[in-house]
LOMI-162050 format. One record per residue (C-alpha): residue number from 1; chain; x, z, y. Coordinates in steps of 0.05 Angstrom, whole numbers. Layout:
N
- nr	kette	xx	zz	yy
- NUM	A	X	Z	Y
...
END
This chain:
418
- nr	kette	xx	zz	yy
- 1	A	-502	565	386
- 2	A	-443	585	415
- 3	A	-431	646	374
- 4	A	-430	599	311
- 5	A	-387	551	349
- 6	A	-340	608	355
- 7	A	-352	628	280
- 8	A	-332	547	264
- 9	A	-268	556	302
- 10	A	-248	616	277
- 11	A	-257	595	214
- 12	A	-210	535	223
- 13	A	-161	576	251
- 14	A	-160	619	183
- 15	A	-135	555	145
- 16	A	-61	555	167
- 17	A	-32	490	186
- 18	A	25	520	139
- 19	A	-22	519	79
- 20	A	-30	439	90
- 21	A	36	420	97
- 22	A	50	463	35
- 23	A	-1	419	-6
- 24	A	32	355	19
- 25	A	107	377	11
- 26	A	89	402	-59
- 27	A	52	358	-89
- 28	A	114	301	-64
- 29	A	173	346	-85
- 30	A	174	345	-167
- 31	A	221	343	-211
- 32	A	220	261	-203
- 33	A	276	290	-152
- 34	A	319	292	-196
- 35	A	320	219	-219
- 36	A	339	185	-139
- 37	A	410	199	-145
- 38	A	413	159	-213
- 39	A	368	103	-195
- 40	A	403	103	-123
- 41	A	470	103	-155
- 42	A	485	33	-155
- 43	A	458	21	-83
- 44	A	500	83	-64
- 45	A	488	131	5
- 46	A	479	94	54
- 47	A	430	43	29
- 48	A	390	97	-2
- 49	A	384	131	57
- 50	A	354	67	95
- 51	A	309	58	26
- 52	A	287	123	36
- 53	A	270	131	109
- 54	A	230	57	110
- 55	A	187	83	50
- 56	A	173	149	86
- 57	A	156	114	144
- 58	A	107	58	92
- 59	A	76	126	51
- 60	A	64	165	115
- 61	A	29	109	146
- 62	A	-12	96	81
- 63	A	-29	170	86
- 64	A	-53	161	151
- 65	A	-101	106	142
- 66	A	-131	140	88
- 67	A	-150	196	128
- 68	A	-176	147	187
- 69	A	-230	117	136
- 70	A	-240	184	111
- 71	A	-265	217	177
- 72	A	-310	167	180
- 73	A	-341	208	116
- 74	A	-369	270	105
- 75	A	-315	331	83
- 76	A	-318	333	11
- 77	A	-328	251	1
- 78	A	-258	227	-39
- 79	A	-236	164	-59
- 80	A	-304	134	-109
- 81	A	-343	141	-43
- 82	A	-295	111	9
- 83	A	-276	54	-39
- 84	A	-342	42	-54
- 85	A	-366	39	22
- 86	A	-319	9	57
- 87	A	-294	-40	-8
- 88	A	-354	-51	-53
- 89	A	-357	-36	-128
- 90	A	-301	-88	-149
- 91	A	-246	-44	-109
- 92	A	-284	20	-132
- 93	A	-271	9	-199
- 94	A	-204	-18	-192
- 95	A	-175	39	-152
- 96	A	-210	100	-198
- 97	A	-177	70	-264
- 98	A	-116	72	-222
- 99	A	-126	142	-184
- 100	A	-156	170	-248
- 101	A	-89	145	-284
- 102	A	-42	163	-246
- 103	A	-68	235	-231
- 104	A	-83	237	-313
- 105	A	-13	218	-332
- 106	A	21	262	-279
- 107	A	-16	319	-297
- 108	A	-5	309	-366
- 109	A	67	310	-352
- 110	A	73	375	-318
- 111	A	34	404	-380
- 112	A	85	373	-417
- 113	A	151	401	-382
- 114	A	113	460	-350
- 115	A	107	499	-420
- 116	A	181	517	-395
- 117	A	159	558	-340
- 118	A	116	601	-395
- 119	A	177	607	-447
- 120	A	231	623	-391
- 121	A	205	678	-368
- 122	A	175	710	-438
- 123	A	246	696	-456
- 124	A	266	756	-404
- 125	A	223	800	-457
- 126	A	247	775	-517
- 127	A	187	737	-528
- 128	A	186	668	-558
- 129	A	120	626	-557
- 130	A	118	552	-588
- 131	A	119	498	-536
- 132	A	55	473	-546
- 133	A	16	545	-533
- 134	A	64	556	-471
- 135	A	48	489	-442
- 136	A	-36	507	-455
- 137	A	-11	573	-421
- 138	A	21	538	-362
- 139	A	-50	491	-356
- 140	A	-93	544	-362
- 141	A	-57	593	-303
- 142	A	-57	547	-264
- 143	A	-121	507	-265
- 144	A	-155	578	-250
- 145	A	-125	572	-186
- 146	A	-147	501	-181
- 147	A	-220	521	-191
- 148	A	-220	577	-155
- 149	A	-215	541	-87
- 150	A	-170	494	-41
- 151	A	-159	561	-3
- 152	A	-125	586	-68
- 153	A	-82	534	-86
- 154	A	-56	535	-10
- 155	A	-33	601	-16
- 156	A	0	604	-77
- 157	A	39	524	-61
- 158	A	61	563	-4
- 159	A	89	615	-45
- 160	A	124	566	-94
- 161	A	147	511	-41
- 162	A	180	579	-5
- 163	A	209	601	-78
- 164	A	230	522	-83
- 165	A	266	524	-21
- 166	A	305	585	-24
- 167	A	331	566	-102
- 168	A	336	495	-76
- 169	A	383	504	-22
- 170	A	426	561	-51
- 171	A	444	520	-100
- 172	A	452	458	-51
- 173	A	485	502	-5
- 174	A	552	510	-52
- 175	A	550	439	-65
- 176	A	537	406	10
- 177	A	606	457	25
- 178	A	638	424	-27
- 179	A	621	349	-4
- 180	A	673	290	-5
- 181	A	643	249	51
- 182	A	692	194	27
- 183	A	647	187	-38
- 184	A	594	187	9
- 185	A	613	127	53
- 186	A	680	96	13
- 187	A	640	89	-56
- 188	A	692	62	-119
- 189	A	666	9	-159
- 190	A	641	-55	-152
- 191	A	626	-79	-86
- 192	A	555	-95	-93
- 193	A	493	-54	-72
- 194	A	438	-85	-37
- 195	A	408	-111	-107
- 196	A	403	-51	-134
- 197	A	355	-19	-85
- 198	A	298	-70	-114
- 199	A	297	-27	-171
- 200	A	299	37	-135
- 201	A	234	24	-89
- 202	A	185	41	-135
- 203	A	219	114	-154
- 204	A	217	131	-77
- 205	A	139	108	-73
- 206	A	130	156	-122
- 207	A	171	216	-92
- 208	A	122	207	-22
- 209	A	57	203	-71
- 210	A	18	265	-33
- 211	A	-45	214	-21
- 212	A	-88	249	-70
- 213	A	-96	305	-26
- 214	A	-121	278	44
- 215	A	-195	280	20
- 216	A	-172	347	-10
- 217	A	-154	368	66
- 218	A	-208	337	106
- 219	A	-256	375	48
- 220	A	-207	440	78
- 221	A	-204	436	147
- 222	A	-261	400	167
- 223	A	-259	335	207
- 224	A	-200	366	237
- 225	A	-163	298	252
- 226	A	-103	329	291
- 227	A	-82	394	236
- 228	A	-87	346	183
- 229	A	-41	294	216
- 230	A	0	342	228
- 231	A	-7	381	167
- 232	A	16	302	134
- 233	A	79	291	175
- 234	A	107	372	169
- 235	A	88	360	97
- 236	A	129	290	88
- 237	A	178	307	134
- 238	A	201	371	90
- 239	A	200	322	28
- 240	A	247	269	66
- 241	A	293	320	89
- 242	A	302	357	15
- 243	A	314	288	-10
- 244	A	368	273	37
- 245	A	399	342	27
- 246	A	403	323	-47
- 247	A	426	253	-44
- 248	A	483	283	-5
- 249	A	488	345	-47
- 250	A	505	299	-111
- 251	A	535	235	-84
- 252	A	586	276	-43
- 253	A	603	318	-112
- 254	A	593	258	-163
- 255	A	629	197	-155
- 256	A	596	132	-162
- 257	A	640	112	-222
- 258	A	616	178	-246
- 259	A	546	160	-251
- 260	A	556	115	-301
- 261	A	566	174	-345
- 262	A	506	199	-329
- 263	A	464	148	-346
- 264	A	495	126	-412
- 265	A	477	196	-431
- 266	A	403	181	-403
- 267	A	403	199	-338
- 268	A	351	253	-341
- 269	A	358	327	-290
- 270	A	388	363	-357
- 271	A	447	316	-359
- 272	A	451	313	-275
- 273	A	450	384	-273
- 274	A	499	387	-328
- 275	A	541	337	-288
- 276	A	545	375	-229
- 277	A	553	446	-259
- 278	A	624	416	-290
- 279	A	641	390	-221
- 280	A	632	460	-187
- 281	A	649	504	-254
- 282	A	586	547	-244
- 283	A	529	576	-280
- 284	A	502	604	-215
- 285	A	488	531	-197
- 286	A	454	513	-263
- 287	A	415	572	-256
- 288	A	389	558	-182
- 289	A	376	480	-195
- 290	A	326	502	-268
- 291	A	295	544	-224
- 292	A	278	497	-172
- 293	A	251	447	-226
- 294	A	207	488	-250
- 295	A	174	510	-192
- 296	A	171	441	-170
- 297	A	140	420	-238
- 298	A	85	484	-223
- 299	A	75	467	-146
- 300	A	61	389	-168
- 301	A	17	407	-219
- 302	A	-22	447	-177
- 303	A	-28	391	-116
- 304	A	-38	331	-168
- 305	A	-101	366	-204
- 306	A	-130	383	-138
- 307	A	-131	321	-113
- 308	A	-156	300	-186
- 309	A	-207	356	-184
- 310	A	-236	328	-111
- 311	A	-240	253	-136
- 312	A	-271	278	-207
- 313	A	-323	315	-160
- 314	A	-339	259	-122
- 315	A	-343	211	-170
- 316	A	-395	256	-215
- 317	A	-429	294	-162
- 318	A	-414	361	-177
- 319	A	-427	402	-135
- 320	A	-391	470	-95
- 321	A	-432	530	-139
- 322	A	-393	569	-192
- 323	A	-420	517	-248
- 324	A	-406	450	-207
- 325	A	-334	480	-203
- 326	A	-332	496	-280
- 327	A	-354	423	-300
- 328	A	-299	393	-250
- 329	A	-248	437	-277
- 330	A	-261	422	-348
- 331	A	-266	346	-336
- 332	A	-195	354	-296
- 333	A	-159	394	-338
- 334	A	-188	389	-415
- 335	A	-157	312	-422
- 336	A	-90	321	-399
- 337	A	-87	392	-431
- 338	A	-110	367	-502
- 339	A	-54	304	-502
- 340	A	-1	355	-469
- 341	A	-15	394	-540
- 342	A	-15	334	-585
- 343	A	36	285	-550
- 344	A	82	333	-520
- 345	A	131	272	-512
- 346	A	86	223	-500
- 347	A	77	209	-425
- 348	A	146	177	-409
- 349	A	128	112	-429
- 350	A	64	105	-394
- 351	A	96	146	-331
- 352	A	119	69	-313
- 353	A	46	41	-311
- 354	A	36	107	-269
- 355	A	84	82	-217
- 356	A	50	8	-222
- 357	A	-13	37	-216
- 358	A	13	85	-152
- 359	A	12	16	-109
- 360	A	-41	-3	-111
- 361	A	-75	70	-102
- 362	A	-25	103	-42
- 363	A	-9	41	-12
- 364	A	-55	-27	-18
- 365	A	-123	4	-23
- 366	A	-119	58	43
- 367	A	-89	-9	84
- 368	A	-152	-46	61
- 369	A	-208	13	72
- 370	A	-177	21	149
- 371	A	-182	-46	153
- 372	A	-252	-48	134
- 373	A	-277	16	163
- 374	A	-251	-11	238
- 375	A	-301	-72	234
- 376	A	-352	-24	193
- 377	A	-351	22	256
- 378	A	-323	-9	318
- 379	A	-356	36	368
- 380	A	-325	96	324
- 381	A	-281	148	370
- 382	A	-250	177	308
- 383	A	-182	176	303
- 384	A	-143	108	294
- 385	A	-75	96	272
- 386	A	-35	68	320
- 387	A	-12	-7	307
- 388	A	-68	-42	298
- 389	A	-73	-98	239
- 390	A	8	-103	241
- 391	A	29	-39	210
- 392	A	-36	-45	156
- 393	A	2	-114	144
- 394	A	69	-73	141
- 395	A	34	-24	89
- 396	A	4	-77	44
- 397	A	65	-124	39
- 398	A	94	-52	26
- 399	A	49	-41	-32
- 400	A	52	-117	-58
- 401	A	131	-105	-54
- 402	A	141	-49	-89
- 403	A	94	-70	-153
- 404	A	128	-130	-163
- 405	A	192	-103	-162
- 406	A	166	-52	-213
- 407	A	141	-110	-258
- 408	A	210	-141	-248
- 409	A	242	-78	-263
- 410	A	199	-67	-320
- 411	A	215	-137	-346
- 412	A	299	-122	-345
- 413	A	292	-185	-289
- 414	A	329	-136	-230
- 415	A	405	-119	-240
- 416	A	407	-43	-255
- 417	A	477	1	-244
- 418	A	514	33	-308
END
């Protein structure tokens, strides 16, 4: 007994605390990074840094009481069991449509944009591929890391969040030197901001949306309750802080007035990038910030279909042998692969029922399942966020919150800059 004890913790100690917060901080930093400074334009600095610390604080907490229902489950259990204990079928059915949308669209996206990746670098050999075959490329590379374990994917987000990183911040680097802190904290323009954060919420609930992979990490490390905490807060703590370091990167270069520009020309990272590249004259900075996209579009691919490839599991029973794996990866990955070749363009319109959908999944639901699981098992000595029924209040009027200012948003009812 106490030789397999030792074996256990051995074993535990082989899954780096790294790895987790690698998952986390790479599944939330995407290209969606790029939009905050446009949508946070009209709020300006200040107020999106206070937008963006109290839905840190909301997400991380959401996180949290996910993984306090789920280590009251066995590793491996995901969201169609938890839901379905703790909530009955009603809530079970309402949050898979919305996990398995979400999840669907998102990976569909990085198909989409990841085809990129593919083309870039056959470009370096003088070889040119349609976008459509680099983009199946892209999905098939990486779902064979998907199926090939959580151990896998660990490793090689830990490679890419590194690569993200080091592009990320020598191309940051030139511009945080070359910050005006006066555009930072004296914006021009009109003197109105607090209405435009409504309409910015539901972008930063989507820049912290990591919840996907908690099952994936209790399934990892076991009911390891204190690495997986912490593997959460290193993980959303490195998202918060490259979010910050951009929002000062491109306010500081970009006026406010000069974001109006930028969004009559749509807004998107090509025209940001562009923006920015004629403020500092430099290709070196172009090249850094496409490089750092496109990891980030490879590193969120890779911790969205995990977390998709867990729930899928779940919800059909397959299970851990070679051919359980197979029929989870083609489930996870055939859908979004087969509209990523025929709709290549498709997804940005339903990427807004994504974010709608995102509320109720990373936010509402893991309030209600703590809720639930503390009067399901009140003797339990698992861990407990701290709290009590106030902060799962805080997260659910969070949640409610944020999806109705997405419907309002969606409805042209909030004021929007530019």
């Amino acid at each position: 007994m106490a030789n397999h004890m030792n074996a256990v913790k051995d074993g535990a100690a082989n899954k780096s605390l790294l790895g987790g917060a690698m998952i986390i901080a790479g599944t939330a930093v995407g290209a969606g990074m790029f939009s905050l400074p446009v949508v946070g334009a009209g709020m300006w600095f200040s107020y999106s840094l206070v937008m963006m610390l109290g839905v840190w604080f909301c997400m991380l907490v959401s996180g949290l009481l996910l993984l306090e229902t789920n280590l009251h489950f066995e590793p491996g259990d995901s969201f169609d069991t938890l839901t379905r204990e703790t909530l009955g079928n009603f809530w079970r059915i309402v949050n898979g449509l919305s996990i398995a949308f979400v999840l669907y669209i998102l990976a569909y996206a990085y198909i989409s944009g990841g085809g990129s990746i593919v083309n870039h670098s056959l470009e370096a050999a003088g070889v040119e591929l349609p976008q459509s075959l680099a983009g199946l490329i892209f999905a098939l590379g990486l779902a064979f890391i998907v199926f090939i374990s959580t151990k896998a994917v660990d490793r090689i987000t830990t490679v890419m969040l590194g690569g993200m990183i080091i592009t990320f911040f020598l191309a940051v680097g030139n511009l945080l030197i070359e910050v005006e802190t006066v555009k930072l904290f004296v914006p021009d323009g009109e003197s109105r901001y607090l209405p435009f954060m409504l309409a910015a919420i539901p972008f930063g609930l989507v820049s912290f949306g990591y919840h996907g992979n908690v099952p994936s990490l209790v399934k990892y490390y076991g009911k390891d309750a204190g690495t997986i905490i912490k593997a959460i807060v290193t993980g959303t703590l490195i998202a918060f802080v490259i979010y910050i370091c951009w929002l000062v990167a491109t306010m500081g270069n970009i006026s406010r007035s000069g974001f109006v520009d930028v969004i009559a020309q749509g807004g998107n990272m090509g025209v940001l990038v562009a923006a920015l590249s004629d403020v500092m004259s430099s290709a070196w900075l172009t090249t850094m910030l496409t490089a750092f996209a496109n990891l980030a579009v490879a590193s969120s691919f890779l911790g969205v279909t995990l977390g998709l490839f867990d729930y899928l599991a779940d919800l059909f029973g397959f299970d851990e042998t070679r051919s359980g794996r197979f029929k989870t990866a083609a489930v996870t990955f055939l859908p979004p692969t087969v509209l990523g070749l025929l709709f290549p363009d498709g997804f940005l319109i339903a990427i807004g029922f994504a974010a709608l959908a995102a509320t109720i999944w990373a936010a509402i639901v893991p309030a209600m399942m703590a809720y639930n699981a503390r009067k399901l098992y009140p003797d339990s000595d698992s861990f407990k966020v701290p709290g009590g029924t106030f902060v799962i209040g805080i997260v659910i009027l969070f949640g409610i919150v944020t999806g109705a200012c997405h419907l309002l948003a969606m409805a042209d009812l909030l004021p929007v800059f530019g």
